[in-house]
C-alpha positions in Angstrom: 99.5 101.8 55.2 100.2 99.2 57.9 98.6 96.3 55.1 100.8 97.6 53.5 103.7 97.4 55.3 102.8 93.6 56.5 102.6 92.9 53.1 106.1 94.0 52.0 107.2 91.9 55.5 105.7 89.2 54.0 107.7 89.3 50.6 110.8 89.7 52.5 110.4 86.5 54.7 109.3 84.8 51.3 112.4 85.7 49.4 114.8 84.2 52.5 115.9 80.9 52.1 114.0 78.8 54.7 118.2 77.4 55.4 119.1 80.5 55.9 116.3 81.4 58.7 117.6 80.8 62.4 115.3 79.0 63.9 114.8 80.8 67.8 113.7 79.5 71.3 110.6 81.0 72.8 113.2 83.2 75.1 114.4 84.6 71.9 117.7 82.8 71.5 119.2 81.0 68.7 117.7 77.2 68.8 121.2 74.9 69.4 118.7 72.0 69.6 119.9 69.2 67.5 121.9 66.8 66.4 125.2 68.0 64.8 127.7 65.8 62.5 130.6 66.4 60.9 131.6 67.8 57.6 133.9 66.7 54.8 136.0 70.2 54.6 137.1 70.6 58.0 140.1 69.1 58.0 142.3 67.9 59.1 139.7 66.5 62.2 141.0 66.0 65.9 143.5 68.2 65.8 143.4 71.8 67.5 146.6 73.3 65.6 143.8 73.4 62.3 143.6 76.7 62.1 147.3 77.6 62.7 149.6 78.2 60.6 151.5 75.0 59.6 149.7 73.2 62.0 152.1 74.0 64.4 151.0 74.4 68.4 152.6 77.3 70.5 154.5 75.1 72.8 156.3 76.0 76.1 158.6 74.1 77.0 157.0 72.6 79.3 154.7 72.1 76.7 156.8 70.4 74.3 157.6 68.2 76.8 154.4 67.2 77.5 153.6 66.5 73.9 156.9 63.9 73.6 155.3 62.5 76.8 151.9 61.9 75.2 152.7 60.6 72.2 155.4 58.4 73.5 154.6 56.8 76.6 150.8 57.3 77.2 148.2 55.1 75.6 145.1 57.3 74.1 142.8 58.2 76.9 139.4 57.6 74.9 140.4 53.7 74.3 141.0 53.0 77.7 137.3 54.7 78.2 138.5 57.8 79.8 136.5 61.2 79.1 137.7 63.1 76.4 136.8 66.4 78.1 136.9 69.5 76.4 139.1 71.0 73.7 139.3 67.9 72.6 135.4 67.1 72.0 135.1 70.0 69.9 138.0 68.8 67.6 136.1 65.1 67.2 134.8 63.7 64.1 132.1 62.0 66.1 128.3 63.2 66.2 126.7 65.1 69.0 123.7 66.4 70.2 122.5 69.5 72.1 119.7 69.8 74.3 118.8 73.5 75.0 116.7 74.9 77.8 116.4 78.2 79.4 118.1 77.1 82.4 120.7 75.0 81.0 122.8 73.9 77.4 123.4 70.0 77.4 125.8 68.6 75.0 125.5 64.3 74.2 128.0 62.9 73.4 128.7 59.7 71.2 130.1 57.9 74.2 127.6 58.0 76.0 128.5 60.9 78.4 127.4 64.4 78.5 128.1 67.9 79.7 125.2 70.4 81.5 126.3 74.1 81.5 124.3 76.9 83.5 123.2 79.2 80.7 122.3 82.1 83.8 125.6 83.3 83.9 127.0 82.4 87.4 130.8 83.1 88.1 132.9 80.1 88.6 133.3 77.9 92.2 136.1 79.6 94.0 138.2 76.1 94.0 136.3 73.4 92.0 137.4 69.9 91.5 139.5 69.1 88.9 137.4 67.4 85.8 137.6 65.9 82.0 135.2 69.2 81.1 136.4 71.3 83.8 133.9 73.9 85.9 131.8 75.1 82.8 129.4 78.2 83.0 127.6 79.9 80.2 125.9 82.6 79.8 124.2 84.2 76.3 126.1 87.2 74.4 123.7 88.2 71.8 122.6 85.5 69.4 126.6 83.5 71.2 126.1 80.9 73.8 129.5 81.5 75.5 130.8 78.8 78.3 133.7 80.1 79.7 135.8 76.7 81.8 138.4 76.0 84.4 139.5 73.5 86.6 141.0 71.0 84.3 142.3 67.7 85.1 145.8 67.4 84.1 146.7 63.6 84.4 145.1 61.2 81.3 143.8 64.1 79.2 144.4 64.4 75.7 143.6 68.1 74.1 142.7 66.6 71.1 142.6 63.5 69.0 146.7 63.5 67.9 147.8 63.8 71.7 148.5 67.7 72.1 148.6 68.4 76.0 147.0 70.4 78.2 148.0 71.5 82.1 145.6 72.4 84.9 146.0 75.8 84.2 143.6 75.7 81.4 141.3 77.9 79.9 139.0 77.4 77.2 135.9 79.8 75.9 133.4 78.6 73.2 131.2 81.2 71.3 128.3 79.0 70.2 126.1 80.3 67.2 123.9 79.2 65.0 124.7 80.6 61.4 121.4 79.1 59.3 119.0 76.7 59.8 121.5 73.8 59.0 124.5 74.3 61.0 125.8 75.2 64.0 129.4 76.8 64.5 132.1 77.1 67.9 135.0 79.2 68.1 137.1 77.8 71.1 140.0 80.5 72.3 142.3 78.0 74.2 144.6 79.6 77.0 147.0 77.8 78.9 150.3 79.7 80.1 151.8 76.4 81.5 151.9 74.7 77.7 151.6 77.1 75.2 153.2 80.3 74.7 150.2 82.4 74.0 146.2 81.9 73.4 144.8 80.5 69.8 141.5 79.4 68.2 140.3 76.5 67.0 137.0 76.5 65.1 134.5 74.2 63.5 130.9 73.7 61.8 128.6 71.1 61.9 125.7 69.9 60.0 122.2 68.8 60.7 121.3 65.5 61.0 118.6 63.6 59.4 115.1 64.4 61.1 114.7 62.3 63.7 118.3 61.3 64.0 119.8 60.9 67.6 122.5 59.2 69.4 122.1 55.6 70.5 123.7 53.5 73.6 127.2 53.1 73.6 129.4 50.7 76.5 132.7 51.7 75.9 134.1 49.3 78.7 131.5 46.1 77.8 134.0 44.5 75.5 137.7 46.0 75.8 139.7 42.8 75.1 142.4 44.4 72.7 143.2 47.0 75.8 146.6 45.3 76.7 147.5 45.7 73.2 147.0 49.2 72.8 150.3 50.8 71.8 151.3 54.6 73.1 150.8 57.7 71.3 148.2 58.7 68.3 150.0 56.5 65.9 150.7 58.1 62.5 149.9 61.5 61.7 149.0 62.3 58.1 150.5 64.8 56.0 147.0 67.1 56.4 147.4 66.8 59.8 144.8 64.2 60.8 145.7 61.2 62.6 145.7 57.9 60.4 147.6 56.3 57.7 147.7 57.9 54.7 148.1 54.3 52.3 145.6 52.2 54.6 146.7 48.1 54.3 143.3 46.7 52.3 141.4 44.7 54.4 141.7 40.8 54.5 139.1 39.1 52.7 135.7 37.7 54.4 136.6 34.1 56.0 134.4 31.5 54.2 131.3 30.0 55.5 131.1 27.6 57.8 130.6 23.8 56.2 127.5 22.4 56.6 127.2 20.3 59.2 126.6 16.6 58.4 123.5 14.3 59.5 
């Protein structure tokens, strides 16, 4: 009987697609390990008002005027080499990684900076210092890694990549899963009384990688010479909701080679 039954166990794990299989730590949790781009059907990208209807944000007014502010008389964050902190990271078209211990869930960044949550379920510092990422701790709800974060800087943040706002008051919880073997999925609830009338969710998939695939160095500051250029705002926003021009000017062509120089 018991041949038996390890046999029909067998034929079941057979018949599952191995991209279907959730690949699990040694602890017994879903493996976030990886690195995670994005992929062609979320859209619009960079913008946390995706899932709402009309792409409109529940805006305060306060809120509102926070928005006018950012896209009028602030220069994006990011290209001044600021932190882009957290909604706004989830709502990137860039790559990540995730590095996954017992102890701790890191997330890479393509810039070149990072994020380490406690995955042992601590509460939250009694008054902790504003930040980009604010005071993250996680802990694991079934097969969810859930970071629950406060303590939000409120001064050169952008909430996402079109310039939406956010205040110190703050409040964001992720629900990381892991769906299959090739994906990896976040709901983030975003609260904030001070800008937005009431919470909403933005959420997002990923892809695998190619094996082997990881981030490399990036100097965000080596070479800014255009910085004094920069104009305020996202620019334009397209129809879809994603920031860019929808009828891109074609690029000018190559400039010829140089002349060879003469003996």
């Amino acid at each position: 009987m018991r041949i038996l039954v390890i046999g029909f166990w067998l034929l079941a794990m057979i018949a599952v697609p191995v991209w279907s299989q959730v690949p699990k730590t040694a602890d017994g949790h879903p493996d976030l390990n990886g690195f995670w781009k994005g992929m062609k059907n979320t859209v619009p990208t960079g913008n946390i008002a995706k899932d709402l209807p009309g792409l409109k944000l529940p805006f305060t007014p306060a809120g509102e005027a926070a928005w006018k502010h950012n896209t009028t008389a602030t220069v994006d964050p990011e290209a001044i080499c600021i932190l882009g902190g957290i909604p706004r990271h989830n709502a990137s078209g860039l790559p990540f990684m995730v590095m996954q211990t017992p102890q701790y869930v890191a997330f890479l960044y393509f810039y070149s900076y990072y994020r380490l949550i406690p995955a042992d379920g601590r509460k939250h510092e009694e008054d902790p210092d504003p930040s980009f990422f604010g005071d993250e701790v996680g802990h694991w709800d079934g097969d969810a890694f859930v970071i629950d974060s406060v303590g939000f800087k409120d001064t050169q943040v952008w909430a996402d990549e079109n310039g939406s706002p956010h205040s110190d008051a703050l409040h964001v919880v992720e629900r990381w899963t892991r769906p299959d073997a090739n994906h990896i999925h976040v709901d983030t609830t975003i609260e904030d009384p001070k800008f937005y009338t009431k919470p909403f969710t933005y959420s997002r998939t990923w892809e695998t990688g190619d094996p082997g695939q990881r981030l490399g160095e990036y100097s965000c500051a080596e070479n800014s010479v255009d910085r004094e250029h920069l104009g305020f705002g996202p620019g334009p926003i397209r129809p879809d909701g994603s920031r860019g021009y929808v009828n891109a000017a074609p690029l000018p062509p190559p400039p010829p080679p140089p002349a060879p120089i003469k003996p």
